[in-house]
C-alpha positions as CSV (number, residue, x, y, z in Angstrom):
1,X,0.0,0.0,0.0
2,X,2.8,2.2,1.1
3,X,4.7,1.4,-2.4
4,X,1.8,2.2,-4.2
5,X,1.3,5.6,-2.7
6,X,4.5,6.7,-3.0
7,X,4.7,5.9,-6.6
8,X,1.7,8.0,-7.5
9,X,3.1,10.6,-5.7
10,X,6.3,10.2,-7.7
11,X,4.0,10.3,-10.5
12,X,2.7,13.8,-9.4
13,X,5.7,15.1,-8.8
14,X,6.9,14.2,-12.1
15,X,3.8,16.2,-13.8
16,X,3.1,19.1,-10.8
17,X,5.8,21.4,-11.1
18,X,5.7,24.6,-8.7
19,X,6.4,27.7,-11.0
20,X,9.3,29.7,-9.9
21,X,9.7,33.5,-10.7
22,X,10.5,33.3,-14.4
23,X,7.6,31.9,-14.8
24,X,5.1,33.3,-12.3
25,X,5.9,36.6,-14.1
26,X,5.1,35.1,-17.9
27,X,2.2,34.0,-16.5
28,X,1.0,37.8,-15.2
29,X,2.5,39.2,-18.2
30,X,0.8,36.9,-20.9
31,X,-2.8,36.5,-19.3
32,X,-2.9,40.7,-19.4
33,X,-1.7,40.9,-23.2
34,X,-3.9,38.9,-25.1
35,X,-4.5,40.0,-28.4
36,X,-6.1,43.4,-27.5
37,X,-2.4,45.0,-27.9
38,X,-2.7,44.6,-31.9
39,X,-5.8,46.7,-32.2
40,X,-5.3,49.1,-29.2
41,X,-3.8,51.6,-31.2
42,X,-6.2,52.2,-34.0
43,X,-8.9,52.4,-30.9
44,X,-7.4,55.2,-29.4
45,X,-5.9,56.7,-32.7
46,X,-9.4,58.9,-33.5
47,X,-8.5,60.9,-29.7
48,X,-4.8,61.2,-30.7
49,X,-1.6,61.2,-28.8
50,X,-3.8,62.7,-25.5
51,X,-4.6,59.0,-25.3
52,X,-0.7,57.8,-24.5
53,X,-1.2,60.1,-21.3
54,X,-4.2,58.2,-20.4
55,X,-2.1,54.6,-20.9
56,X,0.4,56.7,-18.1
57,X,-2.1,56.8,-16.1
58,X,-3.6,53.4,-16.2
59,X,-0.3,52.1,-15.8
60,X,0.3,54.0,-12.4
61,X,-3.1,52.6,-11.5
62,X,-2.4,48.9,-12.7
63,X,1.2,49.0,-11.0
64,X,-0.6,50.3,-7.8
65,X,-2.8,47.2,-7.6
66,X,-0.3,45.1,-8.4
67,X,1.7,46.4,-5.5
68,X,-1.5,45.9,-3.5
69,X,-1.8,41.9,-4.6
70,X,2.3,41.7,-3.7
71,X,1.4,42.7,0.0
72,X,-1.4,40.6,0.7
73,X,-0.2,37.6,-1.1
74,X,2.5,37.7,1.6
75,X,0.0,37.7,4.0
76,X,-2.4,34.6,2.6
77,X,-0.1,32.8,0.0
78,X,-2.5,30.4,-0.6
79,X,-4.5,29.4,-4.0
80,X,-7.2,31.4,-4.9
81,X,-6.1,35.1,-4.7
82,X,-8.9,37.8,-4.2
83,X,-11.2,35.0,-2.9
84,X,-8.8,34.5,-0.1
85,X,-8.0,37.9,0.8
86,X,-12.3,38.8,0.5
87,X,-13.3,35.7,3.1
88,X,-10.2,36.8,5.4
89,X,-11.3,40.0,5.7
90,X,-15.3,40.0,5.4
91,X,-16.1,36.5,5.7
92,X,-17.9,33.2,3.6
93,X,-20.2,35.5,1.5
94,X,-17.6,37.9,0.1
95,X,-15.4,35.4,-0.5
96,X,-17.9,33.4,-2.5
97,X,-19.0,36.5,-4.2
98,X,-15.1,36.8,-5.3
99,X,-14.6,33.7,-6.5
100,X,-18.2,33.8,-8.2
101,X,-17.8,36.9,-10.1
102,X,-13.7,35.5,-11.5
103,X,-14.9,32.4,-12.7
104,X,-17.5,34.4,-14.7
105,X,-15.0,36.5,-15.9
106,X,-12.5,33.7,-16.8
107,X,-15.0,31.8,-18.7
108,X,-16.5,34.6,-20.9
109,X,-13.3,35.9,-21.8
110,X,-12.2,32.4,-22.7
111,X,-15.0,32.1,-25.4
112,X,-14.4,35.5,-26.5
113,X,-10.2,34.9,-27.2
114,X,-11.3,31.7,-28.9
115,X,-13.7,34.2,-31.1
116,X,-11.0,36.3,-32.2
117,X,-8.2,34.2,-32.4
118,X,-10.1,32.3,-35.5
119,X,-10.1,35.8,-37.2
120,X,-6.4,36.0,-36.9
121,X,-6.3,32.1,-37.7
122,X,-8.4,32.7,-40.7
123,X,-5.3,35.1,-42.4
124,X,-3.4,31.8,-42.6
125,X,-6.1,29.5,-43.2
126,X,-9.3,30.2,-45.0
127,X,-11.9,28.8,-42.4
128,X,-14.7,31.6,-42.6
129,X,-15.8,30.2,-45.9
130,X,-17.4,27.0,-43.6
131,X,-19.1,27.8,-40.5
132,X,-18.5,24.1,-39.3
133,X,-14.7,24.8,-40.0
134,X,-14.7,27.8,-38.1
135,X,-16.4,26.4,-35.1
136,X,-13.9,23.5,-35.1
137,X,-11.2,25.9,-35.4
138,X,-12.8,27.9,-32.3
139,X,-12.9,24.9,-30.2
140,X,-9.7,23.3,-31.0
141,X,-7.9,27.1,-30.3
142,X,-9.8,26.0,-26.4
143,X,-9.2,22.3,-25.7
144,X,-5.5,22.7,-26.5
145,X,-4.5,24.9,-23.9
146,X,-7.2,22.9,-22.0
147,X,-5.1,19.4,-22.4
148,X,-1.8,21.1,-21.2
149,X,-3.7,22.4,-18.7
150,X,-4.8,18.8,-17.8
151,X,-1.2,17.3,-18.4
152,X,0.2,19.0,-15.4
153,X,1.4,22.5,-14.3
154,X,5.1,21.0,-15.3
155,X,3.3,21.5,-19.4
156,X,1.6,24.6,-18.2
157,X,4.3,26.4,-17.2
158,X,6.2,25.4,-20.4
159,X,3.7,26.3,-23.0
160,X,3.6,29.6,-20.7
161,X,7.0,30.5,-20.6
162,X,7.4,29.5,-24.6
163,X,4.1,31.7,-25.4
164,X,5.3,34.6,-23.8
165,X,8.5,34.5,-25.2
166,X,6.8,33.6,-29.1
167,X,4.4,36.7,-28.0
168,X,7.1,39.5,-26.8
169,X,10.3,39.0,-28.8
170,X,8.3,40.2,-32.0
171,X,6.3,42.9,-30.7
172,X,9.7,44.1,-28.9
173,X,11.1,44.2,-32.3
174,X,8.2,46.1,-33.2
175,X,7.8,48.6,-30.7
176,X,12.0,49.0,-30.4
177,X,12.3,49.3,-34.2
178,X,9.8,51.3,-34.8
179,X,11.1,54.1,-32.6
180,X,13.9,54.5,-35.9
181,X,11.6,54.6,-38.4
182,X,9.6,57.5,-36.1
183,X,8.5,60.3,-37.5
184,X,6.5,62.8,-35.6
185,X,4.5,64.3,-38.3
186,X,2.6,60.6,-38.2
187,X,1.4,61.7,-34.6
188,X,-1.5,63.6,-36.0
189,X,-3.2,66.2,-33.3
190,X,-2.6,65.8,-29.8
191,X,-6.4,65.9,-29.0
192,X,-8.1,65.1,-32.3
193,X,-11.6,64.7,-30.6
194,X,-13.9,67.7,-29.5
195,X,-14.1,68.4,-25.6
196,X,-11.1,69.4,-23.3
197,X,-7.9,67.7,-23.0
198,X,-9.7,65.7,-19.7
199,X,-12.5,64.6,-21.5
200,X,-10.2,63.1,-24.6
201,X,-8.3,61.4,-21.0
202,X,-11.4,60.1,-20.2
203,X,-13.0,59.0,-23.4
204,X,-9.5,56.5,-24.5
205,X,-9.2,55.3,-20.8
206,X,-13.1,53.5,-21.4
207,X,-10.9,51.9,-24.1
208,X,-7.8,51.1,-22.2
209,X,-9.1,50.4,-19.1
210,X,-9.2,46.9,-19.1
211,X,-6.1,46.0,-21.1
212,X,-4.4,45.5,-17.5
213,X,-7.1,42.8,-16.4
214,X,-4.8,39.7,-15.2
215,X,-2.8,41.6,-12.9
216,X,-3.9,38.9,-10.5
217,X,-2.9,36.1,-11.8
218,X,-0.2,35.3,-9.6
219,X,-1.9,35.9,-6.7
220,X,-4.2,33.1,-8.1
221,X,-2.5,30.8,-8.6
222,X,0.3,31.3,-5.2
223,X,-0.8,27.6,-4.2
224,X,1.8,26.7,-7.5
225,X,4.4,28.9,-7.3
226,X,7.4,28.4,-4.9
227,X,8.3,30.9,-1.7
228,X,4.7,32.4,-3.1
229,X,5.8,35.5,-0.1
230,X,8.3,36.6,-1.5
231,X,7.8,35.3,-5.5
232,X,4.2,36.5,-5.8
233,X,4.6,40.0,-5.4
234,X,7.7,40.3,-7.5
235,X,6.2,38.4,-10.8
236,X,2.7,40.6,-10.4
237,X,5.0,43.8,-10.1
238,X,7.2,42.2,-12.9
239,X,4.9,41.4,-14.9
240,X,2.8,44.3,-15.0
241,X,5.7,46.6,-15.5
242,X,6.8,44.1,-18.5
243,X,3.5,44.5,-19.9
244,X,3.3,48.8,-19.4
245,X,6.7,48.6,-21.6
246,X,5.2,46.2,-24.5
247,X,1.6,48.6,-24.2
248,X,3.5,51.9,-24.4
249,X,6.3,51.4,-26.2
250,X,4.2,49.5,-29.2
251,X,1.8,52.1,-29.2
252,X,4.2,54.8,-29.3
253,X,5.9,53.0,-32.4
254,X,2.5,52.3,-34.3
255,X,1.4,56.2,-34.0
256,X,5.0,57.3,-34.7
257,X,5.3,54.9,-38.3
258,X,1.9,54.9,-39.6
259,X,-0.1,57.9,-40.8
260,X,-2.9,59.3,-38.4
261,X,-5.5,59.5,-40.9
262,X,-4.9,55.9,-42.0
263,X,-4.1,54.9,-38.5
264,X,-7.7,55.7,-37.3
265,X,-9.1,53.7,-40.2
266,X,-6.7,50.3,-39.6
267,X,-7.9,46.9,-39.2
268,X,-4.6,46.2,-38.4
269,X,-2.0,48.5,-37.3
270,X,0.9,46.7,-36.1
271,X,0.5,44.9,-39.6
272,X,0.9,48.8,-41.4
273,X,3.2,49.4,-38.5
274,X,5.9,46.4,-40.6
275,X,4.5,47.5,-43.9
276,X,5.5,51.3,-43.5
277,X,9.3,50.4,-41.9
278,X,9.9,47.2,-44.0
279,X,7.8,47.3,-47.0
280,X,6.3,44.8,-48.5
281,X,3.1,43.4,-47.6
282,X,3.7,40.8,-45.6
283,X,3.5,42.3,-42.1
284,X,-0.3,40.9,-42.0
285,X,1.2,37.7,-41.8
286,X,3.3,37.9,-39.4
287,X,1.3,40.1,-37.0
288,X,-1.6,36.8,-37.6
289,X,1.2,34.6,-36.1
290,X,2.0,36.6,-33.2
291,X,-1.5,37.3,-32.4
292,X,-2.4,33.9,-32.6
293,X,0.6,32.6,-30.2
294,X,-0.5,35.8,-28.0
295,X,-4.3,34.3,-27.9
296,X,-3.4,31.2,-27.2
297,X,-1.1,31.8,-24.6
298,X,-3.5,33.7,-23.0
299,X,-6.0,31.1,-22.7
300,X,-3.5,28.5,-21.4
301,X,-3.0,30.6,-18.5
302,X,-6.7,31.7,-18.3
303,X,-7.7,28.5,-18.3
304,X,-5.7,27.8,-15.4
305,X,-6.9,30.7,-13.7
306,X,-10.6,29.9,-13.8
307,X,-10.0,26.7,-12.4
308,X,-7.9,28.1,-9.3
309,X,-10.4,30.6,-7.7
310,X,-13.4,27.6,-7.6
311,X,-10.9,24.8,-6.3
312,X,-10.0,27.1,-3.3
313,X,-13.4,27.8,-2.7
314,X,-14.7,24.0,-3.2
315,X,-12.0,23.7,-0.2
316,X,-13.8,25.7,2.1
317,X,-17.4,24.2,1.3
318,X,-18.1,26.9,-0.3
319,X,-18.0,25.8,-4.3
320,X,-19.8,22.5,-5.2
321,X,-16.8,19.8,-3.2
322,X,-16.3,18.0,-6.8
323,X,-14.2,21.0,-8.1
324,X,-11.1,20.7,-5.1
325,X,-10.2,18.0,-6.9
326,X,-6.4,18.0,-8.0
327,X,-4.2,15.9,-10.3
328,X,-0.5,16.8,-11.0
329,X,-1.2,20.3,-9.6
330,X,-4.3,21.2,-11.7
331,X,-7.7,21.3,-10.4
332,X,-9.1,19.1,-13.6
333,X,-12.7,19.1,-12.5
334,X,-12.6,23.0,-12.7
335,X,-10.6,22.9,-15.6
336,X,-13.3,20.8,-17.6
337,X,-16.4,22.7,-16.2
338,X,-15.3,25.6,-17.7
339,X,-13.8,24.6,-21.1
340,X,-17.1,23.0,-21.7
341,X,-18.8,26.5,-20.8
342,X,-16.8,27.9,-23.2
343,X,-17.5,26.2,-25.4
344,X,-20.9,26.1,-25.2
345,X,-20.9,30.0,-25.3
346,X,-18.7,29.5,-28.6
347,X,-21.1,26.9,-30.3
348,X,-23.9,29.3,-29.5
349,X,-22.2,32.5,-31.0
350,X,-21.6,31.1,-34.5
351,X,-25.1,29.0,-34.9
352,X,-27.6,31.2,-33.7
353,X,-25.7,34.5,-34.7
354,X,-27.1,37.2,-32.1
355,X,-23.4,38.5,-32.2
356,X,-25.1,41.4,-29.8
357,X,-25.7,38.9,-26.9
358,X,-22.1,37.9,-27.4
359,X,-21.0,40.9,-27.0
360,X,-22.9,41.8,-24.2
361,X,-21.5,39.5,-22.3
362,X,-18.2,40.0,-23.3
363,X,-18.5,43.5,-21.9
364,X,-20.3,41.9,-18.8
365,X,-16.9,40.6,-18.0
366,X,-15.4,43.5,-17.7
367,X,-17.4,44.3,-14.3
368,X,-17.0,41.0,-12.8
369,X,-13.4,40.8,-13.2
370,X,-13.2,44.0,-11.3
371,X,-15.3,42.7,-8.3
372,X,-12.8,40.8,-7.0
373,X,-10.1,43.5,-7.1
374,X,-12.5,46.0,-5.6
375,X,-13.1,43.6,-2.5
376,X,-9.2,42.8,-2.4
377,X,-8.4,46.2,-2.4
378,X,-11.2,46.9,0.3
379,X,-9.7,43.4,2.3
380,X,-6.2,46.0,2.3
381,X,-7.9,48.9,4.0
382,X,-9.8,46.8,6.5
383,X,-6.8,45.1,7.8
384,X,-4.5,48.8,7.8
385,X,-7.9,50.3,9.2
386,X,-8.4,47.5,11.9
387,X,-5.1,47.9,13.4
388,X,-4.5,43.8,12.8
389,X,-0.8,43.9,14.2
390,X,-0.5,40.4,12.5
391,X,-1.5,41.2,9.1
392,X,-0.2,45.2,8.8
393,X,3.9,46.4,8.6
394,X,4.0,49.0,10.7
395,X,6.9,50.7,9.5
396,X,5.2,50.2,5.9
397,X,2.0,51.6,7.0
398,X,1.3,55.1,5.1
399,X,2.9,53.9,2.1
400,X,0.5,50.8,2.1
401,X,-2.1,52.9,2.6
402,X,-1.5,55.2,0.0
403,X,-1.3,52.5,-2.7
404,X,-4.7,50.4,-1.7
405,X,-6.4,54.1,-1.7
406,X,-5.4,54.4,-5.1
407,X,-6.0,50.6,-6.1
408,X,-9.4,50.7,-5.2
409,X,-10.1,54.2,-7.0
410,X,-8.3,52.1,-9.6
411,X,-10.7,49.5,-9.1
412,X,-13.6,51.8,-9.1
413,X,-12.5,53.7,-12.4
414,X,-12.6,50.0,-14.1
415,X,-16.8,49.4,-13.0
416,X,-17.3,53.3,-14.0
417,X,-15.7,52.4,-17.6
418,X,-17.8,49.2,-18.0
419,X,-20.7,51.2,-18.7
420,X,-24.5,51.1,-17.5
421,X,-25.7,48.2,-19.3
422,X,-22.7,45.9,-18.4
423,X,-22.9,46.6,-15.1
424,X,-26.5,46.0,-15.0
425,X,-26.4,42.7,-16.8
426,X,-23.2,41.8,-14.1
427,X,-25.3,42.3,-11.1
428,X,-27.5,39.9,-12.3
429,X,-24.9,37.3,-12.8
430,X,-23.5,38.2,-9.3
431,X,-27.7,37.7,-7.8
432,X,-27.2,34.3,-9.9
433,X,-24.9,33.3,-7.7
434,X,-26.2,34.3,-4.7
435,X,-28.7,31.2,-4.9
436,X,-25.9,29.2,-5.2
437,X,-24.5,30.2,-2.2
438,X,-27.5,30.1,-0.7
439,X,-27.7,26.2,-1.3
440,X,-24.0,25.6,-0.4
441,X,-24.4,27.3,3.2
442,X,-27.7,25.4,3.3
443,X,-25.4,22.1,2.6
444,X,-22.4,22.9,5.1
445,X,-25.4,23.4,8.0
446,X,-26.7,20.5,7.1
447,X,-24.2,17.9,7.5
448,X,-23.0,19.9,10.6
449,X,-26.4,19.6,12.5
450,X,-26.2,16.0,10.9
451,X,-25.4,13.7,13.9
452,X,-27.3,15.1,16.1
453,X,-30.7,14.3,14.5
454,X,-32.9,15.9,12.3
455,X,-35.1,17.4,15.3
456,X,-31.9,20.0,15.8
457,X,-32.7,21.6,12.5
458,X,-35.3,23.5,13.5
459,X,-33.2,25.1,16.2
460,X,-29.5,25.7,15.0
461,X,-26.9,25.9,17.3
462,X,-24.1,28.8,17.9
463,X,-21.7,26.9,16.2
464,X,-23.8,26.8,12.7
465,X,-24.7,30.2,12.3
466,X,-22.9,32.7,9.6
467,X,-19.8,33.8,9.4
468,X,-17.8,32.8,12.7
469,X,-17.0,35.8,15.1
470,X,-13.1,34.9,14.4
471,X,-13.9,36.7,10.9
472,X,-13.9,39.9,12.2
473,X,-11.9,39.8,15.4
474,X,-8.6,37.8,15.9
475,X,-8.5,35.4,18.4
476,X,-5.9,33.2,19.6
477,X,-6.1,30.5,16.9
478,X,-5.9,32.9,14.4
479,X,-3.0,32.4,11.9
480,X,-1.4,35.0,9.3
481,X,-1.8,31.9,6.5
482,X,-5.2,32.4,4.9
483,X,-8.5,31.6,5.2
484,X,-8.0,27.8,5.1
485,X,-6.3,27.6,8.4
486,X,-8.5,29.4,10.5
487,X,-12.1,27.5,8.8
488,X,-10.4,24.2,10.2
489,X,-9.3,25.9,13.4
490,X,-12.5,28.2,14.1
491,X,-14.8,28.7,11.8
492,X,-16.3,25.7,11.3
493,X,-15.3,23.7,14.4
């Protein structure tokens, strides 16, 4: 028996790999560039080059949350990122309501790479002309990172690492070269819109805003990456910083090479971007490759993502229990669920063709993935606030401060740019999953009243009643580790 377990653990070694800083920080840095960098500057092109002050200031906002994840990954280096750092701070129901609104996110963005990477796949090969083609194409473009996914976090780390590096050496050589083929009568009009100079701010940051969304990742995913206190914060601040250079830098070489007037019609900038230094024509070719290796990297580390935040909240009862389930490092249960979704979601977008409900959901991401940095952000005050001498650096107090005040106004800005309608139709997916909650609380008071017979269900005890006082105030079981050790020392004794 003894044999037997230690060779499937040898196994698990073998295929569960913690990630060390190298790649901890591809990981942050290819889940927030997707493909969104080869069209962002034609977006913000009809504002003109007011817009590359509003990318500053996004970037000082992104870095500031990132700095904010660092700190309280230290704390709770545990799987499962904002979800953790919500239920330490304000109990089971913000926690679930963290973990809830990510896996939304991670889902519906999944569906939506899938969705454009087939329009990059189809400059190589023609598979628009068959809708069955491009719906194969679309779910292929998702199971593969899925498999790695399911092969191990050893595989995950390595398609990660060799993605990223695919992904960034070009557009390096793009937004690097550029800069000597620059020519500032290009830049067109500083503000080319109408309205003041804040307004033109205002109006490109709804566009921008979200091009930092992964900042998290991680924090998500500390469970898998070795000396997570010290490694976690350094790859998200890496990471994000990596990922300001490739925004700015690109976007500065695209409006610097390529016409204004022709830059604010492009389909494809970075494509005109190699036409106008190289010539030639075959910079759409090129720019199809890299924004296909880009997509798919972003959905092997997505994918990993959404099945992270669910498996450390099946742990504490409060996802359904079959998705804590874990082989070589992966939570394959999670994994699955939400390829299938995906999928589903991708089926549905080509065959019955309401591209608007697509897209509406698609935007409803946008205000789910900023729930959970909102409530992490909030989980930051809250312990500075409380005067938690275990979870707050004294002599780091006022600068700590300082940068969760402007995370969360970060976080807010990101909810303001979503816009009425998404965050209408994201409040309903977070009421959605209220119910669910609602049945697994209903669940964990069950089998705790369990043995001692069903007449004590009418009359719960202390000891079953929502969320345990330990939440709020520390007591002497309380540990600085997360939210796992003190449910099995406290909360639900």
């Amino acid at each position: 028996m003894s044999t037997a377990l230690s060779e499937q653990s040898a196994e698990e070694t073998k295929h569960a790999r913690r990630f060390g800083l190298p790649i901890a920080t591809a990981l942050v840095m290819g889940n927030i560039i997707g493909g969104g960098i080869f069209l962002l500057p034609a977006s913000v092109a009809p504002f003109g080059t007011v817009s590359l002050v509003a990318f500053g200031v996004l970037t000082l906002g992104a870095i500031a949350l990132a700095l904010v994840f660092g700190r309280l990954a230290h704390r709770h280096p545990q799987t499962g990122g904002p979800y953790v750092y919500a239920r330490a701070a304000f109990g089971d129901f913000a926690g679930f309501l963290a973990a809830w609104s990510y896996w939304i996110t991670a889902w519906v963005s999944n569906a939506a790479l899938a969705v454009a990477a087939v329009g990059y796949l189809d400059v190589l090969i023609p598979v628009h002309e068959s809708k069955l083609a491009t719906i194969a194409a679309a779910l292929t473009l998702q199971w593969l990172p899925a498999l790695a996914n399911l092969a191990g976090t050893r595989y995950v780390g390595a398609v990660q690492l060799v993605a990223t590096v695919l992904k960034f050496v070009p557009l390096l050589l793009v937004a690097v070269g550029g800069l000597f083929f620059f020519d500032s009568a290009n830049l067109g009009p500083f503000q080319a819109g109408e309205g003041g100079a804040l307004g033109a701010v205002s109006a490109s940051a709804a566009i921008l805003l979200f091009s930092y969304l992964g900042v998290e990742s991680a924090a998500v995913s500390a469970g898998e990456v070795r000396d997570p206190r010290r490694n976690v914060g350094r790859a998200t601040v890496l990471g994000t910083l990596g990922a300001a250079a490739i925004y700015l830098l690109g976007t500065l070489a695209v409006f610097g090479t390529v016409a204004h007037d022709r830059l604010v019609e492009s389909s494809a900038p970075f494509s005109d971007a190699v036409n106008a230094m190289f010539g030639g024509s075959w910079g759409g070719t090129a720019i199809a490759c890299m924004a296909l290796v880009s997509m798919v990297g972003a959905l092997n580390g997505w994918t990993l993502l959404s099945a992270q935040t669910p498996y450390a909240a099946a742990r504490d009862g409060l996802f359904p229990k079959v998705f804590a389930q874990k082989r070589r490092g992966v939570p394959t249960v999670g994994v699955l669920v939400t390829v299938v979704l995906a999928s589903l979601l991708t089926v549905y977008n080509y065959t019955v063709g309401t591209e608007g409900v697509f897209e509406i959901l698609v935007l409803v991401t946008t205000f789910t993935a900023t729930v959970p940095y909102l409530l992490s952000t909030a989980a930051q005050i809250y312990f500075l606030l409380s005067g938690r001498s275990e979870r707050v650096d004294r002599a780091r107090l006022i600068r700590d401060g300082v940068l969760a005040a402007a995370a969360f106004g970060f976080s807010m800005w990101l909810v303001a740019g979503s816009g009425y309608a998404a965050v209408y139709q994201g409040v309903l997916f977070l009421f959605a999953g209220v119910l669910v909650y609602a049945w697994m609380s209903a669940r964990k008071v069950r089998r705790g009243t369990e043995p001692n017979g069903p007449d004590s269900l009418s009359v719960p005890g202390p000891d079953v009643s929502l969320p345990a006082p330990d939440v709020s105030v520390p007591g002497p079981t309380r540990t600085a580790d997360g939210a796992s050790e003190r449910v099995n020392s406290g909360a639900s004794a």
